[in-house]
N, C-alpha and C positions, 0 to 999 in steps of 0.2 A: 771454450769460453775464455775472453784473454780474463788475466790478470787485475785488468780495473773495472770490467763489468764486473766480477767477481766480487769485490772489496765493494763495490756498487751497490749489490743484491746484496752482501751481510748489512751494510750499513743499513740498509732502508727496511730491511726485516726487523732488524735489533731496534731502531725507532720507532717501526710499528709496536711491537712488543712492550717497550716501555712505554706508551702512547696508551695500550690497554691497560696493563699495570696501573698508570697514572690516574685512569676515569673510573678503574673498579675500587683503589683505595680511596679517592674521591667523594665517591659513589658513598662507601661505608662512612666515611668521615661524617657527612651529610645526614646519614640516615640518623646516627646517633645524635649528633647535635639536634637532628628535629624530635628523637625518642627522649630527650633528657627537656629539651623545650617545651615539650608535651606533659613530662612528669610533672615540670617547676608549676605549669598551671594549674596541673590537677588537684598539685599538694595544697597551691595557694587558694583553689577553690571550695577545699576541703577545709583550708583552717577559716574562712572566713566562714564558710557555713556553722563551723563548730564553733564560734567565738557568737555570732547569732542565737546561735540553740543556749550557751549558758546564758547569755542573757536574759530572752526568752525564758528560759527555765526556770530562773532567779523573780524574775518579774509575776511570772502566774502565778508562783509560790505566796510573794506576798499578797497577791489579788485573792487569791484565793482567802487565803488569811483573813483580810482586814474585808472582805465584800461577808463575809460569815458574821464577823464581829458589828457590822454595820445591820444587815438585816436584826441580828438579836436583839438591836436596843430597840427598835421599834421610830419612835420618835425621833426626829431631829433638833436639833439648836435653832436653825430659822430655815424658812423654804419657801421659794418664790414658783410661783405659776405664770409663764406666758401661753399668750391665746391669742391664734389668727383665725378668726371665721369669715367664710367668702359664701355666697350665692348661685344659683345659675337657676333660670326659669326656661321647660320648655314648652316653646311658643305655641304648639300643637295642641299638648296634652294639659296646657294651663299650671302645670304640675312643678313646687320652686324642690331644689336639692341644694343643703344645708349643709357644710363642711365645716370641720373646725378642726384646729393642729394644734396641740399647745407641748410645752416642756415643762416640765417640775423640775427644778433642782431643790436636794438637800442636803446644809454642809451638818457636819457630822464631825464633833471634835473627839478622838478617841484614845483613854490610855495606851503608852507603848510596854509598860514595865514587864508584860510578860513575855516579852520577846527579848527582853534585856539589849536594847538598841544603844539605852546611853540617854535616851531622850524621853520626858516627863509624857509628852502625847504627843499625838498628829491627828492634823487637820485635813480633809478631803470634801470632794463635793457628790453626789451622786444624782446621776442624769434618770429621769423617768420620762417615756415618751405615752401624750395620751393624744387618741385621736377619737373625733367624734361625726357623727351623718345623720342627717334626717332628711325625710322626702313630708311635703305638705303638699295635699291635695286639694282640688278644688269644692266647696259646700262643707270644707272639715272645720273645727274649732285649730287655730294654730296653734293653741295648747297642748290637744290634746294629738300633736301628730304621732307617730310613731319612734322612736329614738334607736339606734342602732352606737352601742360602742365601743369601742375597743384600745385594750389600755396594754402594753408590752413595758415592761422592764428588762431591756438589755443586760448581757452580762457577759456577752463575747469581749476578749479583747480589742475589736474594733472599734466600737462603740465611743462616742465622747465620753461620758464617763469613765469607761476603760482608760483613755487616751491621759486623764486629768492625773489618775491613781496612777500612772505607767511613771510619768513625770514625778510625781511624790514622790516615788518607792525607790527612784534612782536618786535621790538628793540623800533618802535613809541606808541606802547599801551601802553609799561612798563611806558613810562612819565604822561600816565592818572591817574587821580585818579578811583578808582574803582567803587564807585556809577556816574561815566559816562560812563564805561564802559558796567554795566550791571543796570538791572532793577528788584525789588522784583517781576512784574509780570511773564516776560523771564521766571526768575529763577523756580517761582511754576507751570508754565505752562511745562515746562518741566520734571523738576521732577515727577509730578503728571502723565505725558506721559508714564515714562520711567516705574516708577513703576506700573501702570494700564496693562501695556504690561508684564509685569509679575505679573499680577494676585495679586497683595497686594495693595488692597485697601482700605487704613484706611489714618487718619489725619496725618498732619505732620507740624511741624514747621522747619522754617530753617536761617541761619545769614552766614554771610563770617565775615573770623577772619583773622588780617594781624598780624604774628609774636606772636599769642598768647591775641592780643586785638582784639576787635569788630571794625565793621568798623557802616558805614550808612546805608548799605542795608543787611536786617534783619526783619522777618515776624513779626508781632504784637506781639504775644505771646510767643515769644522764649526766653525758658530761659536758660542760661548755667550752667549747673550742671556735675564737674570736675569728670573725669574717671568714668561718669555715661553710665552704659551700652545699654541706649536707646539712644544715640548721636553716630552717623558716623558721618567720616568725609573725605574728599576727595578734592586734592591738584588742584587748579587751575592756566591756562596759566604757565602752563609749558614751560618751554624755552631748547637752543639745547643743554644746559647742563644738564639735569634733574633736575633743580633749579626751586623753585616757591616761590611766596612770600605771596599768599593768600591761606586760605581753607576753605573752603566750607561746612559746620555742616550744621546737617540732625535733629532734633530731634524726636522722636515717643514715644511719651506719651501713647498710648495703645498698645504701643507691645505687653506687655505680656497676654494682654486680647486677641486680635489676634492672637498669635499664640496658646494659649488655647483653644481658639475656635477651630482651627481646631483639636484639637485632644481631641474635648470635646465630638460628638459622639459615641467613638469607648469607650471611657474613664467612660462616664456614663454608656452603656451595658456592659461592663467589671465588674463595680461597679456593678449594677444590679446583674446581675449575680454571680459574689462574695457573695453576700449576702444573696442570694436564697441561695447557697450552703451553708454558714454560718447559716443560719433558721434550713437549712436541717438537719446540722449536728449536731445543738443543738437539736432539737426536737427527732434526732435518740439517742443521750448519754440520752436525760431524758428518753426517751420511756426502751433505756435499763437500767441505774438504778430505773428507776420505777417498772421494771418488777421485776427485782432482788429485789427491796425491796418486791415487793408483796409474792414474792417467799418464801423470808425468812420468810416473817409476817404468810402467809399458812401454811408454816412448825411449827412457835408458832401455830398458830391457833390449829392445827393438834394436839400437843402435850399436848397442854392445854383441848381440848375437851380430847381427851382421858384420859387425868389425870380425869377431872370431871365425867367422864362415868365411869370410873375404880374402882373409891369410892362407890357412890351410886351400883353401879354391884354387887361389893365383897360384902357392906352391906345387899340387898338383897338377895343373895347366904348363906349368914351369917345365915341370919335370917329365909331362907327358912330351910337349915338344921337342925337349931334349932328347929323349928317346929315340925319337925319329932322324936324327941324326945319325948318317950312316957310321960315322967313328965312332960313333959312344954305342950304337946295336953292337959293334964287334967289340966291346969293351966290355968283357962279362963283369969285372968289377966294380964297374960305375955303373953298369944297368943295374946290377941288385943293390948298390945304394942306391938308387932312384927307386927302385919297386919298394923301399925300407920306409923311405921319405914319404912317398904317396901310401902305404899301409900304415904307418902312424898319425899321417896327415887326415884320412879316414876314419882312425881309431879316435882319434880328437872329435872330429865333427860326430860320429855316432855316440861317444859319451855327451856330450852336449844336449843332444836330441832326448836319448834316454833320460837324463834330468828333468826334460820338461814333463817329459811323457808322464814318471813317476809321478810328479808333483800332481799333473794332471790327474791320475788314476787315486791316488790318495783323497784328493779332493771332493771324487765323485764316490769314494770308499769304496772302488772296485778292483783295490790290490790286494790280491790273496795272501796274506801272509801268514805260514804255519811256522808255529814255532813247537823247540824242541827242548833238551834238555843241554845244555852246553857249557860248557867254561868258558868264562870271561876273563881268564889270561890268555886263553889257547886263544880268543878272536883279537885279543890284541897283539898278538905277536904275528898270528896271520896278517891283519891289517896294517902293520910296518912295514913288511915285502914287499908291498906297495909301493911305497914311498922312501926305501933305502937309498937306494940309489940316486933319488933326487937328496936329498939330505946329503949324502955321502960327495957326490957331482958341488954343492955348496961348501962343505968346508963344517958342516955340523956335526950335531950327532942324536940321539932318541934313545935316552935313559929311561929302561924300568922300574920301579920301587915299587913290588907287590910284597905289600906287608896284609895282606889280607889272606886268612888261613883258608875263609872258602870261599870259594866264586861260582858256584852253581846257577845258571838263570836260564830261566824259559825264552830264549827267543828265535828266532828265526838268523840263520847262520849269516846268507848274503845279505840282509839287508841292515844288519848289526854290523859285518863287517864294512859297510859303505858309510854306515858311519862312524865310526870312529876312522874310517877313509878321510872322510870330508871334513871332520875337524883338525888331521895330521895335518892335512892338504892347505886348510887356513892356516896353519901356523907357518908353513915354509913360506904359503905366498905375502905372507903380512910383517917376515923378517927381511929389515932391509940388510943384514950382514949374514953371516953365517946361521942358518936357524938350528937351534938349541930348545932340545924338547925334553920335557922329563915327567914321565906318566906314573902316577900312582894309583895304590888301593890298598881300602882297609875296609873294616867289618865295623859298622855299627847295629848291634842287635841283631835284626832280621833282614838286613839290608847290606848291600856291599855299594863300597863310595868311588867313583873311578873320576882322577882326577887329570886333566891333562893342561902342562903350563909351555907358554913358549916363554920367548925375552923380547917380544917381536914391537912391534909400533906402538899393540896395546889399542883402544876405542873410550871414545868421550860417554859421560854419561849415558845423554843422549841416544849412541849407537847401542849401547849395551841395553836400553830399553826396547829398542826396534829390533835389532840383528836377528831374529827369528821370524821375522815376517818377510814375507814373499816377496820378492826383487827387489829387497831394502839395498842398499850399500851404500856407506856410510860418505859423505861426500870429502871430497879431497882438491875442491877448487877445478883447475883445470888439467891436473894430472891424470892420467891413468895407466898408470905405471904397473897397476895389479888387474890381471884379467880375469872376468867373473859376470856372473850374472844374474845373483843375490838369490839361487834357487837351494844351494847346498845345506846351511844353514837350517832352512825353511823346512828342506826335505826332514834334518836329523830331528827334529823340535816333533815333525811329526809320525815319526816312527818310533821314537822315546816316548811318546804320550801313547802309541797305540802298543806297547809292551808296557803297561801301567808306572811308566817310569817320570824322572823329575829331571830337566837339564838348568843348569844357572852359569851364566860369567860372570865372573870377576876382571875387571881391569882397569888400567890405569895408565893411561897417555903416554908411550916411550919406554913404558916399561914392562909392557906385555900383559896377557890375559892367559885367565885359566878358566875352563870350560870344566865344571863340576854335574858328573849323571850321578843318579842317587837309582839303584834298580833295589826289587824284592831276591830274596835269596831261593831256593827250593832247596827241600830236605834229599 
């Protein structure tokens, strides 16, 4: 995949991704503005029903009152009777039917002093409905027909009567003061009704405000906070002008936790979910530039083994035809430098191979490795032998500082000595002058520290973060000046992790790196 289909495919995932992101916060944003739109209704429908109910409340109270006091006197002040009477004859049966519908009113002027209103009496009217039927037959006296009547006196509040008293009794409130007319229980007792009947059941405080001030009746807790949007409020005793003098504040100090809650299920799986897909979508962009770096690292890999196989190849082709040359067969001293060249030139390529191979075998964890009980100066002195001569050939040198009293550790002899092989081996090849090595060790607690420093080129952040991963090497523009094929490293990281041990570098640009193992000790 080139380079800008690549950059193509993240872009157009990472906009799908926020594209969902975008419709799922959205989505919640939406849901709560319609959950909190839905509250403001409820509450307003709730305080208008309760601002009805004291009303109402206040109004039967006095109906009830003054309809008692008016039955008791018996008599009225003055009382007018109307009366429609109508006909109808049927033509058959000869037979008339006599209807009649009349109204009684009577006003009724009535002391107020025991209600202590303020005012001497009041005046009211009271409606009485009387209705009457008669059937006259044919050969009867029209006297003497039959009378049928029937007389109701209403006392429902719907009633005109009702209606006359409804109208008084609000012109006698207005003279009340309002903590007589209503009580803080009434008030929460209803409230709490109206709102429970639609399902919103949380706390609430509440006050009546006359003109913009507080009056006397007002819950413990209530506090007024101006154009605060958890305060309704809603107009009481209304009169037949749509004039009111009181209002009636609501306050709800947990709304916004309430109405959260209810859109906090749908709001967490959403979240939920978002984030699965957000996991998803990063672990697929690393899996894919992971693979592409691997991709490209294979293809060094690839380039750099063949570069290395291409040399030693050609050397021995070199050296084979040379051979063949009948001067140089009778030349025993230049054929066994040529057989020297072609046996190290071999020795080269079959270390190389082995590299992969091990890597290989680790990977699949099918490399045996027994370990033993061994000293860890004695593998580090073995593992210089190695590499004296190269050091020595350069103009170096490889100092020990074993200030560590014990070096006891379980591991496995050649494959310990290949590593600290393989970190010697990076420090000769990453000194551009004479390489300069100086290994030490010392004992902390139950563990011994083995440290090894060059002076050499030294690695960028960066590389010190990678350089243990498999055919890393660290890039150097178009130089390659250092030959390798980022497997050594790779190998040591993973044969110190399978002797339960700990590897770390330190370095810094120019001025060389130190590769720090931390192993367990044995008794």
């Amino acid at each position: 995949m080139s380079k800008k289909l690549f950059l193509l495919l993240i872009s157009f995932m990472s906009l799908c991704l926020l594209g969902i992101i975008f419709v799922q916060v959205y989505w919640i944003k939406n849901s709560f503005e319609n959950k909190e739109d839905q509250f403001n209704y409820n509450v307003r429908q709730s305080l208008i029903a309760t601002s009805s109910d004291l009303q109402k409340q206040e109004l039967d109270y006095y109906f009830r009152l003054y309809s008692e006091v008016a039955d008791s006197i018996g008599k009225p002040d003055t009382s007018t009777f109307r009366e429609i009477v109508y006909t109808n004859t049927d033509n058959i049966t000869n037979e008339t039917f006599v209807y009649s519908s009349g109204l009684l009113e009577e006003d009724f002027k009535l002391s107020s002093n025991f209600l202590d209103m303020g005012i001497d009496s009041i005046n009211f009217r009271k409606f009485t409905s009387r209705k009457f039927s008669a059937v006259i037959k044919p050969g009867i006296d029209d006297n003497s027909y039959k009378r049928e009547y029937s007389e109701v006196a209403t006392r429902n509040l719907d009633d005109l009567s009702n209606f006359q008293l409804r109208e008084t009794f609000k012109d006698i409130a207005k003279q009340t003061p309002i903590h007589k007319r209503v009580n803080t229980e009434d008030i929460e007792r209803l409230i709490k009704h109206q709102l429970e009947s639609r399902d919103l059941n949380l706390d609430f405080e509440f006050a009546i405000f006359s003109k913009g001030l507080s009056t006397k009746v007002a819950s413990e807790e209530f506090v007024y906070e101006k154009d605060s949007p958890d305060i309704y409020s809603v107009p009481l005793f209304i009169d037949e002008n749509r004039s009111f003098k009181y209002e009636l504040l609501v306050s709800f100090t947990k709304k916004q936790r309430f109405v959260f809650s209810s859109v906090l299920s749908m709001g967490v799986l959403t979240l939920f979910l978002t984030t699965i897909i957000i996991l998803a979508y990063y672990s697929a962009i690393k899996q894919l530039i992971r693979q592409r770096q691997i991709s490209e690292i294979k293809t060094d890999f690839i380039n750099n083994m063949t570069h290395e196989f291409k040399t030693p190849i050609a050397t021995i082709n070199l050296a084979l035809d040379a051979m063949k040359n009948p001067m140089i067969s009778e030349n025993k001293e230049t054929m066994q430098r040529y057989l020297k060249m072609i046996r190290e030139e071999n020795k080269r390529m079959h270390a190389q191979v082995e590299n992969v191979l091990r890597i290989s075998k680790l990977e699949k964890r099918d490399l045996n490795i027994k370990k033993e009980r061994l000293k860890l100066h004695e593998l580090i002195e073995d593992a210089m032998t190695h590499v004296q001569l190269l050091v020595e050939d350069r103009g170096g040198y490889i100092k020990t500082h074993f200030d560590a009293q014990k070096s006891s550790i379980l591991a496995n002899e050649s494959h310990f000595t290949n590593v600290i092989v393989n970190i010697l081996d990076n420090a000769i090849k990453y000194s551009p002058n004479a390489p300069k090595i100086d290994i030490f060790t010392e004992n902390v607690k139950n563990s011994i520290i083995l440290k090894i420093q060059d002076q050499g080129s030294g690695m960028s952040k960066v590389a010190q973060k990678r350089i243990f991963e498999k055919f890393y090497r660290e890039h150097t523009g178009n130089i390659h000046n250092v030959k390798g094929h980022g497997l050594g490293l790779s190998y040591v990281k993973r044969i110190i992790d399978d002797h339960q041990g700990q590897i770390f570098v330190e370095s810094e640009k120019g001025k060389g790196s130190t590769f720090i193992i931390k192993l367990q000790l044995i008794s």
